[in-house]
GUMIRO-735608 format. One record per residue (C-alpha): residue in three letters; x, y, z. Coordinates in steps of 0.05 Angstrom, whole numbers, plus 5000, padded with zeros to 4 digits. Layout:
BEGIN
ALAXYZ...
END
This chain:
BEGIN
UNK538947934612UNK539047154628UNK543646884678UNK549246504622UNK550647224599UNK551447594669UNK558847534706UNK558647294775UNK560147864813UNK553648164776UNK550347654802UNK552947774872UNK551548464873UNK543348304846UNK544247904907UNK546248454955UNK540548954936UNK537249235001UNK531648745019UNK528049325040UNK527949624968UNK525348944940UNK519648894980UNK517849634975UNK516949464901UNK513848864903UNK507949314932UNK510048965013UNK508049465078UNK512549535136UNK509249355208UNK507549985239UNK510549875306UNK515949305283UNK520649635234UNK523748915223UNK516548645198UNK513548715133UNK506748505110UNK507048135044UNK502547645005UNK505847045026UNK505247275102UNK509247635151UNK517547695136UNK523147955189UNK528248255164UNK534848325191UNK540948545152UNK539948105089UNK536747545120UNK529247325125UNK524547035157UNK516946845145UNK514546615213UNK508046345169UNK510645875129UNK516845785171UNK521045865114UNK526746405098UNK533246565065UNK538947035049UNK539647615000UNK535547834943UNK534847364902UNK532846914960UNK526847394977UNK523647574900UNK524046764888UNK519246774956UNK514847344954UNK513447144872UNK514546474867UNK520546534813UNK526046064804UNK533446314799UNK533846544730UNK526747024725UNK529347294798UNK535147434764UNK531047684701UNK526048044749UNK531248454783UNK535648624732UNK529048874698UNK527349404757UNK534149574787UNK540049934744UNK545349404728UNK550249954696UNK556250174737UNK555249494782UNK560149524850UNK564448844849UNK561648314899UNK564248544974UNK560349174968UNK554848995022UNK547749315006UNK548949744938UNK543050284933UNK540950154860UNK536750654832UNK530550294812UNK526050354740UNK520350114762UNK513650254729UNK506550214752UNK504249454755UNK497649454770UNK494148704791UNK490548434736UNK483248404743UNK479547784757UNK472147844751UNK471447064778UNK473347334847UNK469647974856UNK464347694893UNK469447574952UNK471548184946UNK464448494954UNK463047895014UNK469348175055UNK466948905049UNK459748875061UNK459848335116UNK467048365149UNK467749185133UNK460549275143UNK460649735087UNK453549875051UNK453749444986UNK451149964945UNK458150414961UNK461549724945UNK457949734878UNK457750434854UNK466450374867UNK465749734826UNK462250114777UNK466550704768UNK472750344765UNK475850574831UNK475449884860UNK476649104834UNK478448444843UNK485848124830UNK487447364819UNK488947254900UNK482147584914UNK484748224936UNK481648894934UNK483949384889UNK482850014914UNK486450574850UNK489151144862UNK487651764822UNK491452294795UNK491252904747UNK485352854693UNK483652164734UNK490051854710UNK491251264739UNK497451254790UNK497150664841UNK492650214873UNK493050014951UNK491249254956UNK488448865015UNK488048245024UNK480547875040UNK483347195073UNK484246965138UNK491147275135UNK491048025151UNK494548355090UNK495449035056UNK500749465008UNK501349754953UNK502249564872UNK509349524852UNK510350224827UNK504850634857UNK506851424857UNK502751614924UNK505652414915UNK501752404846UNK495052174865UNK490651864923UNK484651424921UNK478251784946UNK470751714968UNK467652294945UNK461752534990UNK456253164989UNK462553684990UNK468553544949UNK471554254995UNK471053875057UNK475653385069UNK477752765115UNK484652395110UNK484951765136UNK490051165139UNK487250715082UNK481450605037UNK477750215072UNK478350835131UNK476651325069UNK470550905055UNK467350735130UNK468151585140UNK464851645078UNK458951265107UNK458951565178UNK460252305153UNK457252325080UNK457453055079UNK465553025072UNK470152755022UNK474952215046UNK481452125021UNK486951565035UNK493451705048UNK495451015032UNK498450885099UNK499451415148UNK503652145121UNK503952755151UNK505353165091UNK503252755024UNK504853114966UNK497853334943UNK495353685011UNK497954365011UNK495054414931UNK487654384979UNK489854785031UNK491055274988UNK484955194945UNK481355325018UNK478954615026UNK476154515106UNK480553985128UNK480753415184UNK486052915195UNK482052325214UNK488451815228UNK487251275270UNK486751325350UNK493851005365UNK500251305388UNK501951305319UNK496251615280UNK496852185344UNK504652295335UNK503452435254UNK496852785262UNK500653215310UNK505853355252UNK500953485201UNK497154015244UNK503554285265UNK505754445194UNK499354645171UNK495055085230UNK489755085186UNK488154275189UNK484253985249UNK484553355291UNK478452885279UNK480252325319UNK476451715313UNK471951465373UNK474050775356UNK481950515335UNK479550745266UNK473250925228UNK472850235202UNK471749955271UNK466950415282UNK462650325226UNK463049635248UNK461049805317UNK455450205292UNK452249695251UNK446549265276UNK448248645284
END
């Protein structure tokens, strides 16, 4: 649907979709202490209401189509294209109607891979991450970790038969960034390090956590929870396969308050709570110099 063959108050009402839905699927990560800031390719974004902000590039705007033309770059008509794509246009509120819920349609997107910038990709994790280049490789290898066109690592998530089901992202610049490809299904699959025992188990924050407790506890199997989750979807199918399980969130109020929920609901789970902010940092600690 192009823009000469949508009515205006169509247009309005693309306009007044939650911002909050957009950048959910355009794979963006809410701050975990800010609710108003989101971390997103081009930078951190406030949000309030339907405005926004990016404090980076000291740019922002109003409504939705405002905010897909700046996270992707579009111009009016493939926002308007883009959205009407992944958001239900049928039975369309009149303009007036201030933040519609649409039900969205959106489909896994994964990045595309680019093989020209895997080598960042491996510098980042093996000298910023300090993780052992031969883990790197062997991810690399089996497909569980690439490269996109903005250098950012790929880290896929896995589901039944090793269908593929997400991917987190990070970003390998200057600017700290991480979320999630538009579409990812985190209650269908995870992304994993698998170590000596796939029956014991840590869950941790990210996969770059998974990975560093792979390397400082090899005997376990680390799994991402794609950002911190007291109950994902796929624990309680261990639990009750009798998998030994730690929740190995991140030392912060935080990581505590949902580790604290997770043991809570399941007795069985322990605390393994890192000596450093997270088992990234101290891998990194550990490391010679």
């Amino acid at each position: 649907m192009v823009q000469h063959s949508m009515k205006q108050h169509q247009i309005q009402s693309l306009r007044q979709i939650d911002l909050k839905q957009i950048l959910n699927l355009c794979g963006c990560s809410p701050h975990r202490l800010d609710q108003c800031k989101w971390h997103t390719p081009c930078g951190t974004i406030s949000v309030k209401g339907q405005k926004f902000m990016n404090w980076s590039r000291n740019k922002g705007g109003g409504g939705a189509i405002d905010l897909v033309c700046h996270l992707r770059g579009d111009d009016f008509k493939q926002a308007l294209i883009w959205l009407a794509s992944n958001f239900a246009l049928s039975s369309l509120p009149h303009a007036g109607h201030e933040n519609p819920s649409y039900r969205h349609q959106a489909s896994l997107q994964l990045p595309h891979r680019d093989q020209s910038k895997i080598e960042r990709v491996i510098h980042y994790l093996t000298t910023q991450r300090c993780i052992p280049r031969k883990i790197v490789m062997d991810l690399i290898e089996y497909g569980n970790l690439y490269a996109d066109s903005r250098s950012n690592a790929v880290f896929v998530l896995l589901g039944k038969e090793k269908s593929v089901v997400g991917a987190e992202l990070r970003g390998t610049g200057s600017t700290q960034w991480r979320g999630m490809a538009p579409g990812s299904k985190k209650q269908l699959g995870c992304f994993y390090a698998l170590g000596k025992s796939n029956r014991k188990m840590v869950i941790c924050e990210s996969a770059i956590d998974a990975i560093s407790c792979l390397v400082l506890w090899p005997e376990y199997t680390a799994i991402s929870t794609s950002g911190a989750n007291h109950n994902p979807a796929w624990l309680k199918k261990f639990l009750d396969h009798g998998c030994d399980i730690y929740c190995g969130f991140d030392a912060d109020n935080t990581g505590d308050m949902l580790a604290d929920k997770m043991t809570r609901l399941y007795p069985s789970v322990k605390r393994l709570r890192p000596p450093e902010h997270d088992w990234n940092q101290l891998l990194q600690s550990s490391s010679p110099p």
